[in-house]
N, C-alpha and C positions, 0 to 999 in steps of 0.2 A: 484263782487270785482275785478277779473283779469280782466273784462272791464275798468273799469275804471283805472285798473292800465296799462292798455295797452295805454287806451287814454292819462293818463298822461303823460307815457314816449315819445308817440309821442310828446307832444306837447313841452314837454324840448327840445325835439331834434330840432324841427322844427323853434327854436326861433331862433334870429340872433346872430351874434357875439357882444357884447362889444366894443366900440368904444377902451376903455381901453383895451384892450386884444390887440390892434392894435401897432404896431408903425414903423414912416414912420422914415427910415435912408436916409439921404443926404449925399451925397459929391460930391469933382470933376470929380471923373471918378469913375463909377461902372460896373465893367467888366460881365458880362452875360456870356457868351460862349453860343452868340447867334448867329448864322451867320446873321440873319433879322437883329436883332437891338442887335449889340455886347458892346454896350456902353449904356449908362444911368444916371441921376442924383441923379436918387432916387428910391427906393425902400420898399415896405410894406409889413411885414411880421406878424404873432399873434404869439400867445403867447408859438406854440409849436416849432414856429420856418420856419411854412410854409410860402412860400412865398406868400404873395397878388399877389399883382403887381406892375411890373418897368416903370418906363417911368419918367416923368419931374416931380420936386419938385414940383411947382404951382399947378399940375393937382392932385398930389396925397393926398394933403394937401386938396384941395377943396374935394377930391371925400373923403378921413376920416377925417374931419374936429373933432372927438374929439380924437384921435389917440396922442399917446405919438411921438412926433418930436427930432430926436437924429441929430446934424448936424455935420461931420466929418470936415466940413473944405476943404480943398484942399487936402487930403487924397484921396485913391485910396484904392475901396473895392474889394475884389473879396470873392463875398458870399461861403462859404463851405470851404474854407482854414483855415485850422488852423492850426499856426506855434508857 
């Protein structure tokens, strides 16, 4: 029985994320406080709040194609502020 409950838990762990769990945020300028790539249009992060990844709306849209899409607008994000 604890085998199989061991292999169970692995196997919940090991499953993917939720396309739903996903969602990509756009806007015009998304600030990083990155020296590399300090700007971006978009951004993908789940459901705890961690970040995916930044880069161009098109790419991030293709790469979670069922991800909840939030589009800001000409708005300016800087992720971790909160005012």
């Amino acid at each position: 029985m604890k085998k199989l409950l061991s292999a169970l838990l692995l196997a919940m762990a090991s499953q993917p994320m939720f396309a739903a769990d996903i969602t990509v945020l756009s806007a015009q300028r998304i600030h990083t406080m990155d020296v590399a790539r300090p700007q971006v249009q978009a951004i993908a992060y789940d459901a705890q709040g961690a970040i995916l990844a930044v880069g161009d709306t098109a790419a991030l849209l293709a790469r979670y194609q069922q991800a909840q899409h939030v589009d800001v607008g000409q708005a300016t994000v800087i992720p971790g502020l909160i005012d």
